[in-house]
Each structure stands twice: as C-alpha cells, then as structure tokens.
C-alpha positions in Angstrom: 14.8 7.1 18.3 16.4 3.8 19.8 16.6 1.1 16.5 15.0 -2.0 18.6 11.5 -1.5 19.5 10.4 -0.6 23.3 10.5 -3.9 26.0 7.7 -1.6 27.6 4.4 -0.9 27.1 0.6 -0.4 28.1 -0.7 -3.1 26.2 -2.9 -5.5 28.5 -0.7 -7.9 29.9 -2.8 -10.7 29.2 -2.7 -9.8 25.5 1.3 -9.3 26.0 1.3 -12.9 27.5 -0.2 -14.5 24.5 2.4 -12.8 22.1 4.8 -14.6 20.3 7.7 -12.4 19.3 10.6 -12.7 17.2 14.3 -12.3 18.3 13.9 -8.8 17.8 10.6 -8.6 19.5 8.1 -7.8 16.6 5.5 -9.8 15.0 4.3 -9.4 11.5 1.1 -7.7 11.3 -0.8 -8.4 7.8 -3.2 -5.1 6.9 -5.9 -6.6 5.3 -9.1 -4.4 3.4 -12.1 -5.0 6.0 -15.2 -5.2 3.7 -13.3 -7.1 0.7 -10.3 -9.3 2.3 -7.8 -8.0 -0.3 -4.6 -8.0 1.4 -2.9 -4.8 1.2 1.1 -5.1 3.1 2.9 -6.7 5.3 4.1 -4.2 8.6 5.8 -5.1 12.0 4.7 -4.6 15.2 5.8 -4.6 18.9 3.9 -4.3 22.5 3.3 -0.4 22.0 2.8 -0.4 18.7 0.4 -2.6 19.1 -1.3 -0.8 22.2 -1.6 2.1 19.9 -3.2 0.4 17.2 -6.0 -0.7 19.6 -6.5 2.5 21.5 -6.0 4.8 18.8 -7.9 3.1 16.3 -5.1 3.6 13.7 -3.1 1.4 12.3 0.5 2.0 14.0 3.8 -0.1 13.2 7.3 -0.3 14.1 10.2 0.8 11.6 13.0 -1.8 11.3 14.8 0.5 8.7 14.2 3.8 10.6 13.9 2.6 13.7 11.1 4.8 15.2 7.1 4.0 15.3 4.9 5.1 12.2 1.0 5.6 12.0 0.1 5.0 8.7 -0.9 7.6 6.8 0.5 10.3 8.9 2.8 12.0 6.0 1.4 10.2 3.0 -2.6 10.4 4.2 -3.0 7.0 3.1 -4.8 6.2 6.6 -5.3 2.9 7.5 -8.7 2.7 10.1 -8.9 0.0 11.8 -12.1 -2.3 12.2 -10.7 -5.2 14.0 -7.5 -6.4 15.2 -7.0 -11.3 15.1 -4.1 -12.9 16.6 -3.5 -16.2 14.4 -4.0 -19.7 16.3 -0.2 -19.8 17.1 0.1 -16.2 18.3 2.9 -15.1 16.4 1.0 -12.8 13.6 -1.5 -10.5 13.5 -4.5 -9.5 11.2 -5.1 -5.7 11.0 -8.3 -5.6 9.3 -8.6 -1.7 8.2 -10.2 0.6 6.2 -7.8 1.5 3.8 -8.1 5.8 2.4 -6.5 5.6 -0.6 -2.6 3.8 -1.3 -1.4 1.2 1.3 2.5 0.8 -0.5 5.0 3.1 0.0 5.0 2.7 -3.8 2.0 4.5 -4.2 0.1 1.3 -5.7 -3.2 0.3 -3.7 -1.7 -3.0 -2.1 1.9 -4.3 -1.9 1.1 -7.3 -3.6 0.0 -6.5 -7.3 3.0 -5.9 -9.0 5.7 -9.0 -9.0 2.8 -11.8 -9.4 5.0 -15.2 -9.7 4.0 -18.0 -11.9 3.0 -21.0 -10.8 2.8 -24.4 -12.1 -0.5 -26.2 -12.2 
C-alpha cells in the first residue's frame, strides 16, 4: 500500500468540493456513540475512505502509521456502525456518529478518552 492516501475516489463530487483537507489530504473524523454522545476516538479520513464509510455503512479510516485503509472492527470485531455521518460548519472535520460493538481504542478500553483525564483549574 502507497503511505499517502488516494487523490481519487467515488465520493460525490459535490461532497468532495466541500472538503477541507489537510496538506496530506485527510480530515479528522471524530467517532462519536450515536444514542449517548460519548466520544469514543479520533481517526483520519480521505475521499475514499470517506466514500466507503457512506456506502458501506461502516466506519472506514485511513492509516497514517500503516499507510493502507482500515474498517474498524475488521481484525479486532470492535465494529463501528454507522448512523450518520456531519461535516462541521468549516468543512474541515467530520462527525461519525456510530454504533459502537464493544472497544473503540486500540487499547482495548471503550473510548480513547478515559484514561489520561487532565486537571483543570476552575
């Protein structure tokens, strides 16, 4: 697999036209727990990963480390169903709103965000 993401894709072009990509052509795509908001991680996303997530109805993302698409779930079985798919108002991130089977972190814990909670000042 090539390590930058594909410059082609099926996505709709008017979709594709709305995008706005970073250097490397990605934009961050927050998974997010449909039914209860709770954020689970943070993955990456380009045109066809993107097109797959919508046709496919599961959550897809691009690799930076490995360079190479990944559906999540597909070696872990962690799936990640997806209910709905929201660009922000600036077009440059996405909110994956999924159905989330069992771990979304690599780590094995239920979101990415529970375990290195900073203090904060009030």
């Amino acid at each position: 697999m090539s390590s930058t993401p594909r410059t082609s894709s099926d996505l709709d072009p008017a979709v594709a036209a709305r995008l706005k990509r970073s250097a490397d052509g990605l934009v961050p795509a927050i998974a997010q727990q449909y039914d209860t908001g709770e954020v689970l991680m943070l993955g990456w996303m380009d045109d066809e990963a993107l097109h797959r997530t919508l046709t496919t109805g599961r959550a897809t993302y691009w690799s930076r480390s490995r360079g190479e698409y990944w559906v999540k779930g597909d070696t872990s079985g962690h799936v990640q169903h997806v209910k709905a798919v929201a660009l922000d108002c600036d077009a440059d991130t996405l909110l994956v709103k999924v159905d989330q089977v069992g771990a979304a972190c690599h780590t094995g814990t239920r979101t990415c965000f529970d375990s290195d909670v900073l203090p904060v000042s009030q």
